[in-house]
TILUM-717842 format. One record per residue (C-alpha): x negated, y negated, z; residue in three letters. Coordinates in steps of 0.5 Angstrom, whole numbers, plus 2048, in hexadecimal, padded with zeros to 3 digits. Layout:
residues N
XYZala;...
END
This chain:
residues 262
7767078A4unk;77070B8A3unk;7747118A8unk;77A7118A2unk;77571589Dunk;77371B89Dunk;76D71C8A2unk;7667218A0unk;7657268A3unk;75F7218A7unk;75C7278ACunk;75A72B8A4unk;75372B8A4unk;75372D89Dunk;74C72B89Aunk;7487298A0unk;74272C8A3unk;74172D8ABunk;73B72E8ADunk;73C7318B5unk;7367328BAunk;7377388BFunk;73C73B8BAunk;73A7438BCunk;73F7438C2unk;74373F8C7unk;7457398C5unk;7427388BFunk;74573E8BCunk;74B73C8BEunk;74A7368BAunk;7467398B4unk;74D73F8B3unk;7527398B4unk;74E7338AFunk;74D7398AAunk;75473C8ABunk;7577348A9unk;7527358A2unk;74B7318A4unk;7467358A2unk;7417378A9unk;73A7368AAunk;73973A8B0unk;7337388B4unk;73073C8BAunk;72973F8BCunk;72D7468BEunk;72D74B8B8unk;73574D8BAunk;7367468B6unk;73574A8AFunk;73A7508B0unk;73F74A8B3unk;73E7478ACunk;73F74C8A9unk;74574F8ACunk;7477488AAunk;7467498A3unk;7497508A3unk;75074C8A5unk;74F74889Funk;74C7428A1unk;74573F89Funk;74173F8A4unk;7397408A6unk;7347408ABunk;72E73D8ADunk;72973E8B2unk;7267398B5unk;7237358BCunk;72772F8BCunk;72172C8C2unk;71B72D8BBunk;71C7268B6unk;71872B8B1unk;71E7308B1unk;72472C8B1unk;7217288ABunk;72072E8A7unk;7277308A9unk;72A72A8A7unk;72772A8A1unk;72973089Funk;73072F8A0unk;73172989Bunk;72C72D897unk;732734898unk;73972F898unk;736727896unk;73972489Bunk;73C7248A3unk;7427218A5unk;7437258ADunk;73E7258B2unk;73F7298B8unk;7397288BEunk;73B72E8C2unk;7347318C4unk;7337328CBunk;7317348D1unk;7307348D9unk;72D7368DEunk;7307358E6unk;72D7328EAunk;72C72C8EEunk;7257268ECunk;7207298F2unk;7217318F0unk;7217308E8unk;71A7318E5unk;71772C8E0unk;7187318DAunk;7207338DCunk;72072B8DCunk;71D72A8D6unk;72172F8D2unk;72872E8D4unk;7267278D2unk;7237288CBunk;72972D8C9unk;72E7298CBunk;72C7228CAunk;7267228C5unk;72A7288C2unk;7307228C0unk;72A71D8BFunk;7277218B9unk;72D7248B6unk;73071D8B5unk;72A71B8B3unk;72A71E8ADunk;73171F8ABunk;7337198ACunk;7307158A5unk;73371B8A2unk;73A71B8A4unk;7387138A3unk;73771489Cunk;73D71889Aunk;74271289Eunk;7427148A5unk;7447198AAunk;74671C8B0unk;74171D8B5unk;7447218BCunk;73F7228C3unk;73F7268C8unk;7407238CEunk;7437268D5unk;7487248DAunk;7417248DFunk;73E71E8D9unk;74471A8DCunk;74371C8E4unk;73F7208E7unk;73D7288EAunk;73B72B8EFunk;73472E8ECunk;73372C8E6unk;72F7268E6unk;72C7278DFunk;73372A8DCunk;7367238DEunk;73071F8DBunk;7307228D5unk;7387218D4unk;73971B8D7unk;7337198D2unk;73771C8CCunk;73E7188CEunk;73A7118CEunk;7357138C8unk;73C7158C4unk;73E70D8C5unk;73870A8C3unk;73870F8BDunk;73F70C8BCunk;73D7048BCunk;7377068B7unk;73A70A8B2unk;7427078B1unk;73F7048ACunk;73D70A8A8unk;74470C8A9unk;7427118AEunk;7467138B4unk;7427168BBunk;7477188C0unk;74571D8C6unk;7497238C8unk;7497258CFunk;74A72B8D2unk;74C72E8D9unk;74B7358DBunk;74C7398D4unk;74C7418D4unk;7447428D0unk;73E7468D1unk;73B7408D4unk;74173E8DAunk;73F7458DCunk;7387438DBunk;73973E8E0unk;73C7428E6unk;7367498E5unk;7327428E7unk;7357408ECunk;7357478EEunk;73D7488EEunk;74174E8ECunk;74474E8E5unk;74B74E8E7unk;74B74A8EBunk;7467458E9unk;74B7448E3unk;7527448E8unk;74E73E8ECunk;74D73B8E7unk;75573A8E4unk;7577378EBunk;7597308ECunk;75B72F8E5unk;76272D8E3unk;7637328DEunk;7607388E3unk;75B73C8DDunk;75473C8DAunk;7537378D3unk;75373C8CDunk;74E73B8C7unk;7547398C2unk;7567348C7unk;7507308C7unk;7507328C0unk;75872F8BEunk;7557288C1unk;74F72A8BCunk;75372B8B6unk;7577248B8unk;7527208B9unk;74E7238B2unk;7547218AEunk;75871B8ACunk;75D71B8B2unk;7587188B6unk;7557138AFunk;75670D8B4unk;7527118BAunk;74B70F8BCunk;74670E8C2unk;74B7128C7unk;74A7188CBunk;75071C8CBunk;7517208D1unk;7537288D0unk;75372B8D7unk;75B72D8D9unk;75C7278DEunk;7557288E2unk;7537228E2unk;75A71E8E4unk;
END
């Protein structure tokens, strides 16, 4: 019956507030160009100066958009910067946990310190940002908080122990965040990219000490539809689970990774 009237625009996010973490490049850009462009205004969070120029050629697009540096591992600055945003726009609807990093290699050869980073943007990084957003996203009704897990958060890879710690952390912690917080009307769902063409995938191959080209070609085999992810693909499954369309989704991790894992 509710299919014979005529349906909202309900991927509009006209009146919300997505904060993005990571939001300077990759697929937080990606994310942060997308959500913008579907009428939410954007906070773009990053420790990379670039997120001021990214956000402003936002703005110049005319949309609302700001930037704000900070280090997702310190309680001390993403308190702050949350506070800010509710000082700057009164509320939060969309969270968007995207920052991160890798190191390649295997538990013998990584050092305590590269461990010990990995882990702390990835998985504290989640942590404190949640921490802080959720009582606000809370008082205004509820929200949508996404993750970003990895297709290595649900199986392993081949020298990448911490990467694959970290992200199959964030898949189980996306859960738990969804049984305790349905209450306040808040859905915590993970996306779960395969290879996706950013600066960190070609980060990942001068680790392992691979040509470019290659690197990137070798990575694109073995998946059903034969090519590297791009920023808007992880971001399209973004915009879904941000808006209305997935209203009845929570406490699952989507997989975005062009058949790699079937």
């Amino acid at each position: 019956m509710a299919f014979l009237l005529r349906k909202k625009n309900v991927l509009s996010l006209e009146g919300k507030v997505a904060v993005i973490t990571g939001a300077a490049s990759g697929i937080g850009l990606g994310v942060s160009q997308l959500l913008s462009a579907y009428g939410a205004k954007v906070v773009m969070i990053d420790v990379d100066d670039k997120g001021e120029e990214e956000a402003q050629n936002l703005i110049n697009a005319g949309r609302v958009a700001i930037f704000k540096k900070c280090d997702v591992t310190s309680l001390k600055e993403v308190k702050k910067t949350v506070n800010d945003i509710k000082d700057t726009f009164g509320r939060m609807d969309i969270l968007f946990n995207n920052a991160g990093v890798t190191v390649r290699k295997t538990v013998v050869d990584i050092d305590e310190s590269e461990w010990d980073f990995v882990i702390n943007v990835g998985l504290k990084g989640t942590y404190l940002m949640s921490k802080f957003v959720i009582p606000i996203m809370a008082a205004g009704g509820g929200g949508s908080i996404i993750n970003t897990g990895s297709g290595w958060g649900l199986k392993g890879g081949d020298k990448a122990a911490v990467y694959c710690a970290v992200k199959g952390g964030i898949v189980n912690l996306t859960r738990a965040m969804a049984i305790d917080h349905g209450v306040q009307n808040i859905r915590v769902n993970s996306v779960n990219p395969g290879d996706t063409n950013t600066n960190m995938l070609r980060e990942e191959g001068r680790q392992l000490g691979c040509e470019e080209i290659a690197f990137l070609k070798d990575s694109a085999k073995g998946r059903p539809l034969e090519r590297l992810g791009m920023p808007e693909d992880i971001a399209n499954t973004v915009l879904f689970l941000a808006s209305d369309l997935s209203k009845w989704i929570t406490g699952t991790a989507i997989v975005v990774d062009g058949g790699g894992i079937a």
